[in-house]
VOGU-3710 file (C-alpha; in Angstrom, 3 decimals, decimal comma):
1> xxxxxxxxxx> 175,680/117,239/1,102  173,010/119,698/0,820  173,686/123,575/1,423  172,854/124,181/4,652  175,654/121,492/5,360  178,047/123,082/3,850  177,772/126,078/5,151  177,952/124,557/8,675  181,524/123,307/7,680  182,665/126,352/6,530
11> xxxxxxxxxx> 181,346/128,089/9,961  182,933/125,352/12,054  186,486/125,882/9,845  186,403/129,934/10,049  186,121/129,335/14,073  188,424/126,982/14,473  191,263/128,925/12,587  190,052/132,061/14,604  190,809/130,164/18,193  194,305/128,976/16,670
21> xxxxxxxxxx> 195,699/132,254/16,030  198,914/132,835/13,840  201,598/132,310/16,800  202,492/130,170/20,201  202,228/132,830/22,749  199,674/131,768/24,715  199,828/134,517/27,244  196,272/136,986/28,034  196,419/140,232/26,698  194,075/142,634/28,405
31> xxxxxxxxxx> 193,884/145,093/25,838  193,074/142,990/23,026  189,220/143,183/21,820  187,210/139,636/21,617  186,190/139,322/18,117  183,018/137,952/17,498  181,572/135,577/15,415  181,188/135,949/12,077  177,108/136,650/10,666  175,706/133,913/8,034
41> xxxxxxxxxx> 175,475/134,547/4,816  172,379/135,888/3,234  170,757/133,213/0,885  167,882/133,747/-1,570  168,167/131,102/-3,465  165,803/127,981/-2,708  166,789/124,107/-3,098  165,111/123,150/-6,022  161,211/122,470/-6,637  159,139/121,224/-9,180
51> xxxxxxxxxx> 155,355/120,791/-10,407  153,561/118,061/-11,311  152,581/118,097/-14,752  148,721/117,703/-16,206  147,287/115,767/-19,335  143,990/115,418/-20,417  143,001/118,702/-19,313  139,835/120,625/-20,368  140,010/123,475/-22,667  139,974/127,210/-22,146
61> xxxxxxxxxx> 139,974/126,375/-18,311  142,358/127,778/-15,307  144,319/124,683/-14,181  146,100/124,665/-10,834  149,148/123,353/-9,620  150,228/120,640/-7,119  151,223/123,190/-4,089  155,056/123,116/-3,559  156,923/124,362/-0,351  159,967/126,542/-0,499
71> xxxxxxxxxx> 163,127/125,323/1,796  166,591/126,070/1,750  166,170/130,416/2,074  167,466/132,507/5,277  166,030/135,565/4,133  162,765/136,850/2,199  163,779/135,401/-1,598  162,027/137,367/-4,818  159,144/135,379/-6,598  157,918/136,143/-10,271
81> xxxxxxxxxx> 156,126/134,331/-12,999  155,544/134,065/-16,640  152,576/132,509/-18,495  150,125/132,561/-15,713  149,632/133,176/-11,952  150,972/131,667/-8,580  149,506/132,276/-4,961  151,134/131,759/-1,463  149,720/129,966/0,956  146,768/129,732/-0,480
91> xxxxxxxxxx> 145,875/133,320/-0,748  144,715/134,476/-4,312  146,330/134,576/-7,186  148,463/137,344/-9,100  151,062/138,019/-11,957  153,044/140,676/-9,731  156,431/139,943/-8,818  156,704/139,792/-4,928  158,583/137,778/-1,794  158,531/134,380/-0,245
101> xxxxxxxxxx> 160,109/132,928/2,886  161,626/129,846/3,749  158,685/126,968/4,504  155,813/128,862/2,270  154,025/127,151/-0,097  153,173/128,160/-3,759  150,996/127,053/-6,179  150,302/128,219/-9,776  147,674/128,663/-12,146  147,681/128,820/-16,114
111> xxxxxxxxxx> 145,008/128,485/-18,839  144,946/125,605/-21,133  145,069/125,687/-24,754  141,218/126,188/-26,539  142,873/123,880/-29,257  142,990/119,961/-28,321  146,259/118,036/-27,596  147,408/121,477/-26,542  150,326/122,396/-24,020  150,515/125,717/-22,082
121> xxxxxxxxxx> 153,372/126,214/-19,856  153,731/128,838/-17,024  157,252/129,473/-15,503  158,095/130,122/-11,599  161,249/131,808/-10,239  162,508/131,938/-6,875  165,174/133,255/-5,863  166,934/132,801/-9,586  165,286/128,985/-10,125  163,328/128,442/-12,473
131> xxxxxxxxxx> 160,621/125,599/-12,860  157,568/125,101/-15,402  153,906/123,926/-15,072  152,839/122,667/-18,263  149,190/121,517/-18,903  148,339/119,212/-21,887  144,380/119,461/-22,902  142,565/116,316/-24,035  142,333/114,810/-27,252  139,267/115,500/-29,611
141> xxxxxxxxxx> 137,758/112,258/-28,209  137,269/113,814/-25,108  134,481/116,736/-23,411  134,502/117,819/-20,153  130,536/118,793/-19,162  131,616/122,061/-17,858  132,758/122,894/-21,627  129,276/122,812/-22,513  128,054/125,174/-19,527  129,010/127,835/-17,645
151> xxxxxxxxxx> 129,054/125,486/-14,136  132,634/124,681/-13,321  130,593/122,088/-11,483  128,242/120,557/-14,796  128,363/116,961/-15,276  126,746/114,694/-17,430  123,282/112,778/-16,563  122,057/110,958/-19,694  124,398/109,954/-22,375  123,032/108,284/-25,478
161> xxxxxxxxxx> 125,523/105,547/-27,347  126,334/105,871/-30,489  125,652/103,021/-33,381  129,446/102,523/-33,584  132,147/102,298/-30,442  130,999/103,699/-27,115  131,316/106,357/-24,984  132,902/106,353/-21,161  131,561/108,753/-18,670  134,214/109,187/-15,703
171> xxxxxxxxxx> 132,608/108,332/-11,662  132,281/111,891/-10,849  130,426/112,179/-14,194  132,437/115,194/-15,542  134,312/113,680/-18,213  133,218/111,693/-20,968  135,743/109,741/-23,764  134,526/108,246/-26,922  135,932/105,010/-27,693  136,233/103,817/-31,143
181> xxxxxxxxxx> 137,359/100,178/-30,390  137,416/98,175/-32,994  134,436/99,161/-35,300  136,719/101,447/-37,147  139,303/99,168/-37,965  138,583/98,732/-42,118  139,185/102,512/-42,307  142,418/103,067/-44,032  145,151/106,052/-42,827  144,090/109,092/-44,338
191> xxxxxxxxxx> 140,533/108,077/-44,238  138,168/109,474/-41,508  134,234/109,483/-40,334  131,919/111,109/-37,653  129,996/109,904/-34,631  127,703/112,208/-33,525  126,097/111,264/-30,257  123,231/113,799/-27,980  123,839/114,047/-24,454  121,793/115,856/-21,213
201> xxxxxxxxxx> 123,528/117,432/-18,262  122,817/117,543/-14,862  120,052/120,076/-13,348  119,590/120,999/-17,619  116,128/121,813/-18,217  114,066/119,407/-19,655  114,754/117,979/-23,431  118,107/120,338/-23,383  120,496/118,578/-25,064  123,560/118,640/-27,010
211> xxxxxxxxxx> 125,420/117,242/-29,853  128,567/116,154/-29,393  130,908/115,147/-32,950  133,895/112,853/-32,949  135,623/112,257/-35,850  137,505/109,043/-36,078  140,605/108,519/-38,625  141,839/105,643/-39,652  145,319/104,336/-39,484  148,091/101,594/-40,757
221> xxxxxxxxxx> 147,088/98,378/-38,937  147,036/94,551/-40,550  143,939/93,112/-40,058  143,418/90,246/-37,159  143,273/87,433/-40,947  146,350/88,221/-41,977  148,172/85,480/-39,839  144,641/83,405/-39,780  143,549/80,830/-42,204  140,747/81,855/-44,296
231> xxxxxxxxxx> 137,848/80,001/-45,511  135,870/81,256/-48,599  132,584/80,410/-48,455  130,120/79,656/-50,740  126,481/81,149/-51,299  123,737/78,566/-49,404  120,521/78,786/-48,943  118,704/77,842/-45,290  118,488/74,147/-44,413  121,513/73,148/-46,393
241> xxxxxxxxxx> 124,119/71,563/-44,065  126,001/73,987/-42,376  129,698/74,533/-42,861  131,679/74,776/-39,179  134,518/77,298/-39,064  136,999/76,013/-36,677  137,841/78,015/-33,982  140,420/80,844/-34,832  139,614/80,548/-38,180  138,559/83,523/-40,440
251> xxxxxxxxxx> 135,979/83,529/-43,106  135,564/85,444/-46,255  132,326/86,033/-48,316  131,975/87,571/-51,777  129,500/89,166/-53,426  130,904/91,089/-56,068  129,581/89,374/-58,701  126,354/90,619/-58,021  127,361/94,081/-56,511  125,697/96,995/-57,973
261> xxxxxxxxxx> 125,609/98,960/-54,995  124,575/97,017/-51,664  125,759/96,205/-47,959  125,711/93,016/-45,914  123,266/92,343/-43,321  124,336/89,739/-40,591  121,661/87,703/-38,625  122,431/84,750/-36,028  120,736/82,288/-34,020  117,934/79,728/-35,597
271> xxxxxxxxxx> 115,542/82,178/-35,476  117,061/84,719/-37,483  117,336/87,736/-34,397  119,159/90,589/-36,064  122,157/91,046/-35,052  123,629/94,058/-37,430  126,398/95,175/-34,829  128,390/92,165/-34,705  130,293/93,537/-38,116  131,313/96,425/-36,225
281> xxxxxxxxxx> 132,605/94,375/-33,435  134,812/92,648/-35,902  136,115/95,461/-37,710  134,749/95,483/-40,932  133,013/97,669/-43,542  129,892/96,434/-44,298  129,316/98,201/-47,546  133,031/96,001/-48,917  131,743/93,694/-51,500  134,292/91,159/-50,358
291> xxxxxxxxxx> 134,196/90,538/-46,374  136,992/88,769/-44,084  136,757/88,467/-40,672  136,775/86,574/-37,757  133,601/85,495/-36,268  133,614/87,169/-33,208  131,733/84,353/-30,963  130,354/80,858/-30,896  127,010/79,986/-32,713  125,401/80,002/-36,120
301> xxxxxxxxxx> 125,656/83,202/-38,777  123,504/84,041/-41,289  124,925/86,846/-43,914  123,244/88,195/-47,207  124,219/91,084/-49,447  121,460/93,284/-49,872  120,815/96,548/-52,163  119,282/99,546/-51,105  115,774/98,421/-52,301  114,532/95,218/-52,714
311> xxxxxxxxxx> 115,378/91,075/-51,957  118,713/90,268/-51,191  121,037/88,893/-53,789  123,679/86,662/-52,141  123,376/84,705/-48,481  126,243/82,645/-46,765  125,294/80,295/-43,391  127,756/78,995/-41,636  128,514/77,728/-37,995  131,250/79,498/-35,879
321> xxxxxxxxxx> 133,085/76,965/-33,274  134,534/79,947/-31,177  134,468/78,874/-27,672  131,971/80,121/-25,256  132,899/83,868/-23,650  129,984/83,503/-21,315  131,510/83,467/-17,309  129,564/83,398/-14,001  129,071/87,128/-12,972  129,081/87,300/-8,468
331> xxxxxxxxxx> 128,959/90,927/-8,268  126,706/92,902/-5,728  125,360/96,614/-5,472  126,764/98,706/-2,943  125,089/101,992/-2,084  127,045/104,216/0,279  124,578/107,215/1,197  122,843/108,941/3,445  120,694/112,030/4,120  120,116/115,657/2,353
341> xxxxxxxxxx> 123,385/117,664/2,159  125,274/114,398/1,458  126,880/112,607/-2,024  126,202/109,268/-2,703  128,244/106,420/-3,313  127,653/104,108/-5,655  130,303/100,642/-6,436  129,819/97,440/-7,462  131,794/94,456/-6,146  132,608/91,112/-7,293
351> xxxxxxxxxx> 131,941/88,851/-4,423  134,443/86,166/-5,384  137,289/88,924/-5,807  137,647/87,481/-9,687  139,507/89,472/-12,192  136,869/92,854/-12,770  139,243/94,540/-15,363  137,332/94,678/-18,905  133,479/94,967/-17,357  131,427/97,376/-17,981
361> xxxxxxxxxx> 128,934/98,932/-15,846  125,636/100,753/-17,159  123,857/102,787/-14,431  120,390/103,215/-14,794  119,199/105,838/-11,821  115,580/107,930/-11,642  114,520/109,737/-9,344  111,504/111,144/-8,202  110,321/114,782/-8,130  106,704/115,136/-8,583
371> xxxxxxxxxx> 107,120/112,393/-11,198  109,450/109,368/-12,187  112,250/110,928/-14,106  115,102/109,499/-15,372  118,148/111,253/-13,715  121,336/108,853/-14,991  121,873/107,198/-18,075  125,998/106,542/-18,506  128,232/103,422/-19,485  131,576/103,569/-17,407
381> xxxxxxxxxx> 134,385/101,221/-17,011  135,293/101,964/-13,688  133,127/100,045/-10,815  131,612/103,017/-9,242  129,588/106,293/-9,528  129,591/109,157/-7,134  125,999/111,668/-7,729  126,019/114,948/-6,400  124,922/116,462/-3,466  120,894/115,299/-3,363
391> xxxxxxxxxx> 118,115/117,175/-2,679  116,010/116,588/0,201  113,633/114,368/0,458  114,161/112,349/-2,755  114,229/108,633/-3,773  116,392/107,437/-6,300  115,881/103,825/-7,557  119,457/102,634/-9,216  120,156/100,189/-11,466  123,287/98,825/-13,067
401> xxxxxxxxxx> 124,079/96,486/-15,660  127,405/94,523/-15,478  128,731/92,944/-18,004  132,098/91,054/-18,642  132,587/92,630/-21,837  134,314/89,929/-23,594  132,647/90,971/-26,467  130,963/93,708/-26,111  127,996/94,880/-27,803  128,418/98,527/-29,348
411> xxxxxxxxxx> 125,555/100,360/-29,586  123,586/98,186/-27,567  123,369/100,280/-24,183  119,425/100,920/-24,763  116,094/100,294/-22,828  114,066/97,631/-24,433  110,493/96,646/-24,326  110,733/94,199/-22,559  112,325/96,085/-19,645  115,114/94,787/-19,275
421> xxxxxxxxxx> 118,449/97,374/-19,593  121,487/96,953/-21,285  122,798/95,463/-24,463  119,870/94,676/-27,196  118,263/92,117/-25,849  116,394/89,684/-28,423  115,102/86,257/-28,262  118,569/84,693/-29,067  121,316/84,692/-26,782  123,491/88,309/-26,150
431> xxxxxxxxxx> 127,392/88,379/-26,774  128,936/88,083/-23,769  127,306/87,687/-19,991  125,756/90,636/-17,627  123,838/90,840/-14,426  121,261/93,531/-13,290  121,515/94,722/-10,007  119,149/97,209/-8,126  118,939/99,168/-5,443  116,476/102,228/-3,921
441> xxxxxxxxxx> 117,752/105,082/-1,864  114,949/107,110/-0,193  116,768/110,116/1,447  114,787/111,999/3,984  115,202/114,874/6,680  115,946/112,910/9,709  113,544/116,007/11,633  110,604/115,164/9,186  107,211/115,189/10,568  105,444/114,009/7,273
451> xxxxxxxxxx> 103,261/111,158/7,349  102,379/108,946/4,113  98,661/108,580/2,837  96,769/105,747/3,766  95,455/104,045/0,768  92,104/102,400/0,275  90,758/100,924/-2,532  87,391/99,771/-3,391  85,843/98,556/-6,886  82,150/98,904/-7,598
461> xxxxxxxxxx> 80,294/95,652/-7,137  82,501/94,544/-4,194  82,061/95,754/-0,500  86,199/94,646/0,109  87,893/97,552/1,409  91,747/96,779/-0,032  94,305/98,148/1,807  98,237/97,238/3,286  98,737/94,537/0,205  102,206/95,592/-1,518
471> xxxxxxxxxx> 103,464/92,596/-2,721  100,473/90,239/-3,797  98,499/91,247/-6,432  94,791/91,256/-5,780  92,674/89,099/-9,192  89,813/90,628/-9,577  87,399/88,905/-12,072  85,376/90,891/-14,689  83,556/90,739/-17,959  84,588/91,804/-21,247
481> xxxxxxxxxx> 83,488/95,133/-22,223  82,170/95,745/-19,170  83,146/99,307/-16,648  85,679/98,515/-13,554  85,942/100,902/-11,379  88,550/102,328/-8,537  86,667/103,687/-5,411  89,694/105,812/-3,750  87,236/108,039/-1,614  88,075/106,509/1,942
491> xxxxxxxxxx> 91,820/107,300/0,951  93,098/109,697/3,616  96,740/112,076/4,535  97,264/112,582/8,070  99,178/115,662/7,183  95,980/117,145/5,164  97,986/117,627/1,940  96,015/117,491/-1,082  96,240/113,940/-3,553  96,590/112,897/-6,654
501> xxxxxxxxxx> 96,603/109,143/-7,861  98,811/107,308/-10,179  97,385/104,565/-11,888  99,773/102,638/-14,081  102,685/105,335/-13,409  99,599/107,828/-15,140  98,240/110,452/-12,371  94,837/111,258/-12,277  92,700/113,785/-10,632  88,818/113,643/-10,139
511> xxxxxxxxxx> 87,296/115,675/-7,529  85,025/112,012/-6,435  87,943/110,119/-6,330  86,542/107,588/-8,665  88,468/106,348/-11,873  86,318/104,174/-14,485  88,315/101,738/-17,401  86,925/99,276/-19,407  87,699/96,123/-19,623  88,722/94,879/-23,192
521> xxxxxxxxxx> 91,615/92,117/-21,885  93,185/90,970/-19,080  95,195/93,537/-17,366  97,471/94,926/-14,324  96,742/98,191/-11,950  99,347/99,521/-9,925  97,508/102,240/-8,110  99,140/104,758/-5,989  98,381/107,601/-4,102  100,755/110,810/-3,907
531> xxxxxxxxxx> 100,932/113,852/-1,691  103,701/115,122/-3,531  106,244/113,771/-1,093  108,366/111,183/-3,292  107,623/107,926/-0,542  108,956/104,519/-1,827  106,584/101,907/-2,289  107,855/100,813/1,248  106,548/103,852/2,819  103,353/104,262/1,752
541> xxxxxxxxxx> 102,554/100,535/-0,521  100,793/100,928/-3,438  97,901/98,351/-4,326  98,190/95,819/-7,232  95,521/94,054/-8,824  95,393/91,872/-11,463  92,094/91,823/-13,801  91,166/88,790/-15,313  88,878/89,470/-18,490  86,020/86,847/-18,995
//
């Protein structure tokens, strides 16, 4: 039974024994004086209470309590702390000892450690209970964005992997956690190296960035052979037959009969695409003369130990019969948005409801003020994003890669030429399986009265006035080496703002309105003209032409 029960017992019992009296006379006396009932007892003391407590804090920062409400008091009950501060009710904070009643709510408030893996405890007391809040900061692998600002608020925008493991940046973009997965197995306890990896936060001025070290120790751990068997290879050149490694099966190469100072260099597919990281995926050092692992995915390897300076010495080719990690990705882009003064929403979903645990998702996101600007650059594991509050009148155009991360590439979460985002992508097939997905959001005062230009394009020579084509590109045939150019004069803004052109994403200005190029090879012109408001392609099309050089 709980107090307040117990006390109603011991009411009920005092009364009853009152009524019954000590004798049987039964008769009224008028001079006796009705007693009355006696007063509860005065209770301080609260049923107990307890906080919640906090891990993978950040450091040097005030963290707050879950809020916890105080029962089980009749009367105002002392309150006091040590290690921190508590409020009531939500009012502010303090370290002075005061009173609380019965159905008030407390929470406290303590510092965490500057050190990592850190606790800091505060103790409550009510009414002579006791209870702690302990906070636990993160682990060395681990920076909160505001630790590298003054903004409670800061989070991370562009986060550049590093050339080993990776590095997760949580939805709300505040946290980021570098993952050494297994490209630091072959370091042995005791041992230890640095990842150092730049990253941008959000709002930063341009070009400010920061460094951020991790330093990665190694640790007892038997290596994924150990229970494998192991085929030693021999050195081969190119076009000898090919040895097949059956699946499950590790290999070893050796090239210390040659070593004098060297590391291995891995390429695969038929063509010879480098593919360095796919050691690091597997765990091993590639400056050990002797190398065992296990080939991390189906096709054809190609290793060769290689000095500083100079040919290589040894090479090994061999055939891996790993099955096939590649799986059907149905996933689709959500955007939940909607006009200035709110977040967005960003999540991906897998249409089919498969199994998502293990993908990663790389969001790609610029934006547009006055320029194309990249805004987001992250890798997180979680299948959604949430961007702050957005400035008006903006359009952000997102992409995201998803990947099932079988086997994941590390280090491979760059732009490429040939536009495509993601891992490294080369002319033989990638580890694993992604998907791109895109979206735009064009936010915009619902009360705007802005109007977008109205393009027109003509080119010397040609009396077609091009306009309204946003899709098709117009060909346009010219000689080599001779001038093309861009008549934009009859290009108008109903809102009289003043305009500048980009042609090729480059903006020019000339008071005529007339841009000149020469034509040296067939090329593409994506012409657009700005007022400065950021419209989408959409809004106000831009016109494409393709020249065809003669």
């Amino acid at each position: 039974m709980n107090k307040w029960t117990a006390k109603i017992i011991l009411l009920i019992a005092l009364v009853t024994l009152t009524a019954c009296g000590g004798g049987s006379d039964t008769s009224t006396n008028s001079n006796e004086v009705e007693k009355s009932e006696p007063a509860i007892p005065r209770d301080t003391s609260p049923e107990a209470f307890s906080f919640e407590h906090k891990t993978e804090q950040p450091l040097a920062t005030k963290i707050t309590s879950n809020s916890v409400k105080v029962t089980g008091i009749n009367a105002s009950s002392p309150i006091s702390i040590s290690g921190g501060e508590y409020a009531i009710d939500g009012g502010d904070f303090s370290t002075a000892s005061g009173t609380v009643t019965d159905q008030q709510s407390v929470t406290v408030r303590v510092q965490s450690s500057a050190s990592y893996s850190t606790s800091s405890e505060v103790i409550l007391t009510i009414g002579g209970i006791s209870e702690s809040f302990s906070v636990t900061t993160h682990s060395s692998l681990t920076k909160f964005a505001h630790e590298l600002s003054t903004d409670l608020d800061a989070r991370y925008a562009i986060v550049n992997q590093p050339a080993r493991g990776r590095v997760i940046v949580s939805p709300d973009l505040k946290k980021l956690t570098f993952q050494a997965m297994n490209s630091f197995d072959y370091l042995q306890e005791g041992e230890t190296t640095q990842e150092t990896i730049q990253v941008t936060l959000l709002g930063d001025k341009e070009n400010t960035t920061y460094d951020l070290s991790f330093t990665i120790a190694g640790h007892l751990n038997s290596s994924i052979c150990d229970d494998r068997a192991i085929i030693n290879l021999l050195p081969n050149e190119v076009g000898q037959p090919l040895p097949h490694i059956p699946e499950g099966n590790c290999v070893s190469v050796d090239a210390s009969s040659v070593n004098k100072g060297g590391s291995w260099v891995i390429w695969t597919g038929d063509d010879g695409g480098a593919r360095p990281m796919i050691l690091s995926i597997a765990g091993a050092n590639n400056t050990s003369a002797i190398l065992k692992f296990l080939p991390p995915t189906k096709g054809q390897y190609n290793l060769s130990w290689c000095p500083a300076s100079g040919e290589c010495l040894l090479s090994f080719h061999f055939y891996s019969d790993m099955p096939e990690t590649i799986k059907p990705l149905d996933v689709s882009l959500n955007v939940h948005s909607f006009h200035p003064e709110d977040e967005i929403y960003l999540s991906v979903t897998e249409d089919n409801h498969a199994d998502t645990s293990g993908y990663s998702y790389h969001w790609i996101i610029h934006n547009w003020t006055g320029e194309y600007n990249k805004f987001i650059d992250i890798l997180t594991t979680e299948n959604k994003l949430k961007l702050p509050i957005s400035s008006a009148n903006n359009n952000y155009t997102i992409k995201v890669v998803v990947d099932d991360n079988i086997i994941q590439l590390e280090g491979g979460f760059s732009t490429v030429s040939s536009g495509l985002y993601g891992k490294i992508k080369l002319d033989v097939n990638t580890i694993g399986n992604y998907k791109i997905l895109s979206d735009i959001v064009a936010i915009r005062d619902e009360n705007s009265d802005q109007k977008a230009p109205s393009l027109v394009v003509m080119i010397d020579g040609d009396a077609t006035r091009y306009l309204d084509n946003k899709d098709t590109a117009i060909v346009i045939k010219a000689m080599t080496g001779s001038q093309l150019t861009f008549d934009l004069s009859e290009t108008s803004d109903e809102n009289g703002d003043t305009l500048g052109y980009y042609i090729n994403s480059v903006l020019y200005e000339n008071s005529s309105n007339r841009f000149t190029f020469t034509v040296s090879k067939s090329v593409h012109y994506t012409i657009c003209a700005s007022d400065g408001f950021p419209w989408t392609n959409e809004e106000n099309p831009c016109l494409l032409f393709d020249i065809i050089a003669q």
